[in-house]
Structures are given as structure tokens and as C-alpha cells.
C-alpha positions, -999 to 999 in steps of 0.1 A, spaced: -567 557 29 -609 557 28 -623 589 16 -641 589 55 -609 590 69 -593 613 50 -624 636 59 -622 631 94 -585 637 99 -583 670 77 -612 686 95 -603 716 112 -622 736 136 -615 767 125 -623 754 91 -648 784 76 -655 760 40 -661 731 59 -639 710 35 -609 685 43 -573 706 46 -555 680 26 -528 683 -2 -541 688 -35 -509 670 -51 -519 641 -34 -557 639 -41 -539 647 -80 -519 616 -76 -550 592 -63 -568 597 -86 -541 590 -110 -535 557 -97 -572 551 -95 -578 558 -129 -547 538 -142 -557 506 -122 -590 510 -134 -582 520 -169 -550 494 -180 -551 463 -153 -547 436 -181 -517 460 -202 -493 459 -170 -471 426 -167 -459 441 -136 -493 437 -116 -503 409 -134 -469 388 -122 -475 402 -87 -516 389 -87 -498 356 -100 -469 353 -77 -496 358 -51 -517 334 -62 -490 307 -62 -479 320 -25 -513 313 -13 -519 279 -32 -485 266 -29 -496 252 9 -529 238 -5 -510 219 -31 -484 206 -12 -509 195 18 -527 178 -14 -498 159 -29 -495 150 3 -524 136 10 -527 119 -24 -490 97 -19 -506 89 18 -534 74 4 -524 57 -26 -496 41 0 -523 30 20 -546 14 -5 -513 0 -21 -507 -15 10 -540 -27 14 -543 -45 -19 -508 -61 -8 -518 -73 18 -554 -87 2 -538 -105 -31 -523 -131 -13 -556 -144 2 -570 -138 -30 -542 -162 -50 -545 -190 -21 -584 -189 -24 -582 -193 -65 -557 -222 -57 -581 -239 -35 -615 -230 -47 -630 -246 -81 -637 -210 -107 -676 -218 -100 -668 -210 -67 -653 -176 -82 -680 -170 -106 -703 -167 -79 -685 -148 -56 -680 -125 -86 -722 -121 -90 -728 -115 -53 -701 -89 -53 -711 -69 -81 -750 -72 -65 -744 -58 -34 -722 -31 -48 -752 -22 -72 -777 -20 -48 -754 0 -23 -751 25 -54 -789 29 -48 -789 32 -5 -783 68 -2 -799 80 -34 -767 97 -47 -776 124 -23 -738 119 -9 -729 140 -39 -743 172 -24 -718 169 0 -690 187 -19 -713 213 -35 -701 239 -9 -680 245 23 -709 250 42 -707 229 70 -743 236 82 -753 224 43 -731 194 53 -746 185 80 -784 186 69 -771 164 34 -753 142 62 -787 136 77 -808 132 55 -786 106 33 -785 88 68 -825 87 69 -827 80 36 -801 50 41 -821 37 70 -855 35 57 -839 20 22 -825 -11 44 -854 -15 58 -874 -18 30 -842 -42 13 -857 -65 45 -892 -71 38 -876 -77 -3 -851 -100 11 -876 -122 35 -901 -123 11 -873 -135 -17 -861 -160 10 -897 -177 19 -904 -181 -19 -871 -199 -26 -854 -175 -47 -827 -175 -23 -815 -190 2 -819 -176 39 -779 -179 50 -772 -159 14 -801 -131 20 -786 -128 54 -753 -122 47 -759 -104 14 -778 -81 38 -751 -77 63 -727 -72 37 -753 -42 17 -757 -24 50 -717 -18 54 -715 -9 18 -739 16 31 -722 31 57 -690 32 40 -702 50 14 -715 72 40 -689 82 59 -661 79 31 -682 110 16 -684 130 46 -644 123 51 -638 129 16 -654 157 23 -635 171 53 -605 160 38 -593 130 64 -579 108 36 -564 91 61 -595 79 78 -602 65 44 -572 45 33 -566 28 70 -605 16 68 -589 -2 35 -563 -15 50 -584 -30 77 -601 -45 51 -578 -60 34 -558 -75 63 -592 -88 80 -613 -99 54 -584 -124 37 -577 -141 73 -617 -149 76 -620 -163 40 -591 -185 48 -604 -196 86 -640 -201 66 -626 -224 39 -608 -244 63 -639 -252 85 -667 -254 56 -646 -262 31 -644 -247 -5 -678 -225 -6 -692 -201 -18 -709 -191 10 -675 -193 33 -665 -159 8 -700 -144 9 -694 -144 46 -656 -132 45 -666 -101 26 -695 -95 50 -677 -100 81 -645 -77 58 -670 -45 54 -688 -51 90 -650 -46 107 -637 -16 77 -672 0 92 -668 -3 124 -629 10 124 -641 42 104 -671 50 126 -644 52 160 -620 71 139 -647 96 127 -671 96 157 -653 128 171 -665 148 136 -698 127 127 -712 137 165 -722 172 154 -735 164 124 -758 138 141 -770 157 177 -806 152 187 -822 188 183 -805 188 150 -834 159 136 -863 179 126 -886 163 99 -895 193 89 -859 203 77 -856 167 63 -887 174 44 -878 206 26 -841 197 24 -857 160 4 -875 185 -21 -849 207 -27 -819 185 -37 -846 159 -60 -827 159 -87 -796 141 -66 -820 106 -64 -840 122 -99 -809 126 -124 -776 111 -107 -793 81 -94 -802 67 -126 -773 80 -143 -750 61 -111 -774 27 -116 -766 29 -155 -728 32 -149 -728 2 -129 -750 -19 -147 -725 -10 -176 -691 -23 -153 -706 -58 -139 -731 -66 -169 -697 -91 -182 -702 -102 -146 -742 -114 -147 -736 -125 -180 -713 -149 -166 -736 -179 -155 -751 -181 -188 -718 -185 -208 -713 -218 -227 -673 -220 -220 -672 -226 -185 -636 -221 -184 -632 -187 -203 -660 -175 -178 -642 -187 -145 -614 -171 -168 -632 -138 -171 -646 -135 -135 -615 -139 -117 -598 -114 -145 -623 -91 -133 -614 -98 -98 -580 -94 -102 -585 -61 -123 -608 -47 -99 -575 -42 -68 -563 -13 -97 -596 -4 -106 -602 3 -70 -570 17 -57 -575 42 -88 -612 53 -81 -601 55 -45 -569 75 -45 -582 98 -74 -618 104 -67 -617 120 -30 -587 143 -41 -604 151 -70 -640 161 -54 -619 177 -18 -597 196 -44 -629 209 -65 -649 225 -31 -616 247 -33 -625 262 -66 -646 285 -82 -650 300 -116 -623 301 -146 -602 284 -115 -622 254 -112 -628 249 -147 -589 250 -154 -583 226 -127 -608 203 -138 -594 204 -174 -567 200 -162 -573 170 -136 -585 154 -165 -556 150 -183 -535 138 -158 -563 109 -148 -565 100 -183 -523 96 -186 -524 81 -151 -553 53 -158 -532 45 -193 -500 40 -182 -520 18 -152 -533 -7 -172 -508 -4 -199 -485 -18 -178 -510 -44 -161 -515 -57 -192 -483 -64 -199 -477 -81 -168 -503 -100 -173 -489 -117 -206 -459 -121 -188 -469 -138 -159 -492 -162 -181 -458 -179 -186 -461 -189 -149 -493 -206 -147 -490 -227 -179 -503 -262 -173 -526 -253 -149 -565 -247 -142 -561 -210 -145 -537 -208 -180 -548 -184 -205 -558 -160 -177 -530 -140 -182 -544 -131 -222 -579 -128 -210 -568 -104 -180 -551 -83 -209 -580 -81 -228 -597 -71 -203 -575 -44 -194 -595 -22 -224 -629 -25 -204 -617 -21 -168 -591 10 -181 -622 25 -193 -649 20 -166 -623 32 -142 -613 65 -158 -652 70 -161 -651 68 -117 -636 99 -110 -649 117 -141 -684 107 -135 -683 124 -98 -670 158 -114 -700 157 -141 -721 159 -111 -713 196 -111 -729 201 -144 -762 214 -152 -769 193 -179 -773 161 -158 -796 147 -184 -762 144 -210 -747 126 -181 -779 99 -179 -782 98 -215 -742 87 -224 -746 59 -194 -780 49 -208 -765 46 -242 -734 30 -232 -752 1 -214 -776 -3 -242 -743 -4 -267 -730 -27 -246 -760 -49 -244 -761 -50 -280 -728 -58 -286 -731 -90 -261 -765 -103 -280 -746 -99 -311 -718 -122 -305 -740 -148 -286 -713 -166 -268 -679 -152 -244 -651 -154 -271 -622 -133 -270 -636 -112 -297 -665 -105 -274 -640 -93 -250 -624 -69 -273 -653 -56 -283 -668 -48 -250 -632 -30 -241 -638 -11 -274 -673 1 -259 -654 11 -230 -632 29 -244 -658 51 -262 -680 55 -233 -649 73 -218 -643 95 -244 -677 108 -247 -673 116 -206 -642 131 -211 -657 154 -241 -688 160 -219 -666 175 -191 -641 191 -212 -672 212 -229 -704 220 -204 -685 221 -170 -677 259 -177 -714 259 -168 -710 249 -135 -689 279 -124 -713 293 -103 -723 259 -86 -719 267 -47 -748 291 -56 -772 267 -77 -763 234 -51 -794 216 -64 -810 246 -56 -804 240 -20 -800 278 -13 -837 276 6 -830 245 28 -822 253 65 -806 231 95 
């Protein structure tokens, strides 16, 4: 009972003193307690059972609704990829690997340069449950999205006059970059709010869409490239278009007209700096590191082992992808839940398990892989099966780096995070130059890089994310910014 209370109700009128009629025993035996509790909480078992028992009680919903969540949406993007491979095997059976090799480029450009659209500054989205801070970070990545694709116009016209590419390939390269964008967009806000399912339906529109237009394409143009630069266009546009009506209902407050103030914009721009300042780079590095077997590609000697390697990599990316995507938003969703010792056990702890999950993952495509190389023997595509294998050590690596990479976010010491990319990439380089033509060897060695690249992230994480404990509060410093 407050000390007010007890005051009011043990005054008496006919009180001469002017002091509360109460028990003495009792005031004896509060202060006991209040002593003990204050004096001995980590020596009693009992309490510190009961504070856990609690704990559980209350987090017990959470982590249900979680797992939850995370077998919906690695059902859906399972489905998804099920329903995508077969387009992708009839393709490779009627395209020639050139055809592959440059699907493979102009996939891995347009993903880079969607990296770049929002300027990382979809990562402040999960630095708080402040739905007002979500808002303003919604906005201003959206303004910052728009005048970035406007700007990849002029580049693109002016790349198209010269001759360095072709208008029907800047066109749909653009079409394709500007649904990246929005997907990334709105995948972070739902990520945010926790509508997984949102996210892994827009996959499986995807995937059951974007197989059906390659096909129709191939059968009216014929075996082009341009018939699957305009399958994976016309694949995002519709994924977009499916998760803007499903999220329109959330997205509309975030979006209303008297909420656009350039003066907000301005300050919130300056304030979260070191999103496009220190993650930016440290995002561009990380995927210059996962396609640069990809643009080295065209310049191979073996013509083979490189249609060899770029449909590997294709093939590798569905669990590459269904790994980032199931993991990541659970990861980020779960984190916003957290704070303190808490968060820094669960992250330890999440690291562990994505580091068992992505090994027995590609453990066990690899086999698969030698094992369905049996299959294909005798045809234009045997030896994939070794080279998809090999590969295995690369793409195991990059995609264990996904998730991780999105937690060092919360870290202070963004600079560590740049620097391990930057060095990774230059490592990686190095090790290409070295061998001067794509050999198996090469391929193992650039899995070995992989590897290591991984294990510095995990070491980063495992040691300086205790630092980021208090991370709602420092959110890029984003405690002056108001919608």
C-alpha cells in the first residue's frame, strides 16, 4: 500500500500528533520486506524462479506467434520456388547458357543498383516501435526512392543515345529497378509491422507469374535474352502491385498529405546520415562481393564452365533467397522486441541457429547436386551438378552474411562492418586476378573467401553488439527528428 495512502486512511480527526493511527507491527514487517528485497534479490531462488516463470508466461505467446509466423513464411517461399523451378529447368532446356549468362548479369545489376534506391535508410525502420519514427523513415526512404529513379533516367537515356545499351534493355532494366525499389520498400515496412504474410504471398505471385511470361515470351520471340529481361520485369511489376493492395490499408497513414513537410524531411535526412553514410557502402560492398563471379562471367575463357557457373548461381540463389527471406524479417521483427542483456542473448543466440540452419542447407544441396549430376550426363549442362557443389561454399557463406549483416546494423561501430565487406571484396578480387582463368580451383577458393568473410561477421556480432543495448535511444541519433 503507498505511504500516501496509508497516510490518508489512518488520519483521525481527533488525532492531537497529527500522525497516521496504524500498526506498528506492520510498519515493523514492511520495512522488513523492503529491506530484504532490496538487500538479497539475486540470493533467493524462490523470486528469481518466479521473475523467470514470468518471463516465460509473458514471452511464451510472442514465441509461439513467431514460430508461427516463421513455418508460414518459409511454406510460402517454399512454395514459391516450387512453383518457379520448373520454368526455370524448361528455360535452360530451351535457351543456349549465353542466353543464361546474360540473364545472370542483368539480374545481379539491377539488384545492385536497387541496393542503392533507398539509401539503406529502410534499416531505420526497426530501430524502435515508434510508429510516428516509422512513418517519417517511411517517407523519406520514399522521397529518397523517387528522386534516385529519376535521376537512374537521365543515366539511362543518356547510356541509351550513346550506344552503350540498347533502348528496349534500358527500358526494361528500368522497369524492372523501379519494382526492386518498391519491394524493398514495402517488404521493410511489413517486416516491420510484422505481416509476414504480405511478404511470402508477393513471392508466390512472383513465382507463379513471372515463369508463365518467360515461357509465352520465348515462344513468340524465340530464345532471347531480352524475352527473360522482360519476364523478370513484368514478374516484379505484378509481386508490386499485389503487395501495394494488400498493404494499402497500413501504408495510407504513413503516406497522408499534411504528413509531407520538407522541413521534417530535411531534418529527419540529417539526422539518420549515417544510414546512406556507413550502411550504404558497407550494403554496395556486400553485393559487389556476391555477384562479382557473376560480371566476371563474360570475360571467362571456358565458355562452358561459365554458362556452368551462371546457372549454378541461378539455381543456388532459390535457397539463398528463401533463406535471407524467411530468416531476415523474423530476425529484424523479433529484435524491435528486445532490449538490453535480452537482446544481446537473443541475438547470440539467433546466430547460432542461422549458422546450423544455413550448413545443414547447403550441405545437403550439395549433395543433391552430385547426385543428380548422374541425371544430366551426356548433355549440354553435365558437370553442373560438381560446379553447383562447389559453389555451395560461396553461396552458404554470402547467405549466412544476409541476415547477420541486417543485425550489425544495430552496432555502433558501423565502420567494422564497411571495413570487413571492403576487405572481403578486395580479398576476393585478388584471389580472381590470381588464378586468371574460371577453373574449379578458382571456385574453391572464392568459397573459401566466403567462408571467412562469414566468420569475421559472425565474430563481429558475437563481440560489439552488447554495445547496441541501448539502441532505441541512439536510432541514428534520430531522438530530434519530428513527424
Amino acid at each position: 500500500m503507498p505511504a500516501d495512502r496509508v497516510h490518508q486512511d489512518g488520519r483521525t480527526d481527533d488525532s492531537e500528533d497529527g500522525l497516521p493511527d496504524v500498526p506498528t507491527l506492520d510498519v515493523d514487517m514492511a520495512a522488513h520486506v523492503v529491506m530484504e528485497r532490496a538487500t538479497f534479490p539475486p540470493s533467493r531462488p524462490s523470486l528469481a524462479l518466479a521473475a523467470g516463470r514470468r518471463f516465460v508466461a509473458e514471452r511464451a505467446p510472442i514465441l509461439r506467434s513467431s514460430f508461427g509466423s516463421a513455418i508460414l513464411l518459409g511454406l510460402r517461399f517454399v512454395q514459391a520456388r516450387l512453383i518457379s523451378v520448373w520454368g526455370l529447368i524448361v528455360a535452360a532446356a530451351l535457351c543456349p547458357p549465353s542466353v543464361f549468362a546474360a540473364f545472370a548479369v542483368f539480374s545481379a545489376a539491377a539488384n545492385f543498383v536497387s541496393t542503392a534506391s533507398l539509401l539503406r535508410l529502410e534499416a531505420v525502420f526497426f530501430r524502435s516501435n515508434d510508429a510516428a519514427r516509422l512513418g517519417l523513415a517511411f517517407r523519406l526512404a520514399a522521397a529518397v526512392g523517387t528522386a534516385f529513379l529519376g535521376l537512374t533516367v537521365l543515366v539511362l537515356i543518356g547510356l541509351a543515345l550513346t550506344g552503350w545499351v540498347a533502348p528496349a534493355v534500358a527500358f526494361f532494366f528500368f522497369v524492372s529497378l523501379a519494382a526492386r525499389s518498391v519491394l524493398r520498400l514495402i517488404w521493410a515496412e511489413a517486416t516491420a509491422e510484422g505481416d509476414f504474410r504480405a511478404i511470402g504471398n508477393s513471392n508466390v505471385v512472383q513465382a507463379v507469374v513471372q515463369p508463365v511470361i518467360m515461357l509465352v515470351l520465348i515462344g513468340l520471340f524465340g530464345p532471347k535474352a531480352l524475352a527473360l529481361f522482360m519476364a523478370d520485369a513484368g514478374g516484379h511489376v505484378l509481386a508490386t502491385l499485389y503487395l501495394l493492395r494488400r498493404r494499402h490499408a497500413a501504408l495510407r497513414p504513413l503516406v497522408q498529405q499534411r504528413l509531407w513537410n520538407s522541413g521534417s524531411l530535411i531534418a529527419a535526412a540529417w539526422r539518420w546520415r549515417d544510414a546512406p553514410r556507413a550502411l550504404l557502402p558497407s550494403a554496395l560492398l556486400a553485393y559487389g562481393f556476391s555477384i562479382a563471379p557473376i560480371l566476371a562471367l563474360p570475360y571467362a575463357s571456358n565458355a562452358l564452365l561459365a554458362a556452368h557457373v551462371a546457372l549454378a548461381m541461378r539455381l543456388l540463389e532459390m535457397p539463398s533467397q528463401m533463406f535471407g527471406t524467411v530468416s531476415t524479417p523474423l530476425v529484424l521483427n523479433g529484435l524491435r522486441s528486445y532490449v538490453g542483456k535480452r537482446r544481446r542473448f537473443w541475438i547470440r543466440l539467433m546466430t547460432l541457429g542461422l549458422i546450423a540452419a544455413a550448413g545443414a542447407l547447403f550441405a545437403a544441396v550439395g549433395l543433391g547436386a552430385h547426385v543428380a549430376d548422374s541425371f544430366i550426363e551426356g548433355t549440354k549442362w553435365a558437370g553442373v551438378g560438381a560446379v553447383i557443389a562447389i559453389m555451395s561454399l560461396f553461396y552458404g557463406g554470402i547467405t549466412l552474411v544476409g541476415p547477420l549483416q541486417e543485425v550489425a546494423t544495430l552496432s555502433r561501430q558501423l565502420a567494422w562492418q564497411v571495413l570487413i565487406n571492403a576487405v572481403s571484396l578486395l580479398a576476393l578480387i585478388g584471389v580472381m586476378r590470381w588464378y586468371g582463368a574460371l577453373t574449379p580451383a578458382l571456385l574453391y577458393a572464392v568459397g573459401a573467401v566466403s567462408i571467412a568473410r562469414t566468420l569475421a561477421y559472425v565474430v563481429f556480432i558475437w563481440r560489439h553488439l552488447g554495445e547496441a543495448e541501448d539502441s532505441a535511444r541512439w536510432d541514428f541519433a534520430v531522438s530530434g527528428a519530428k513527424s
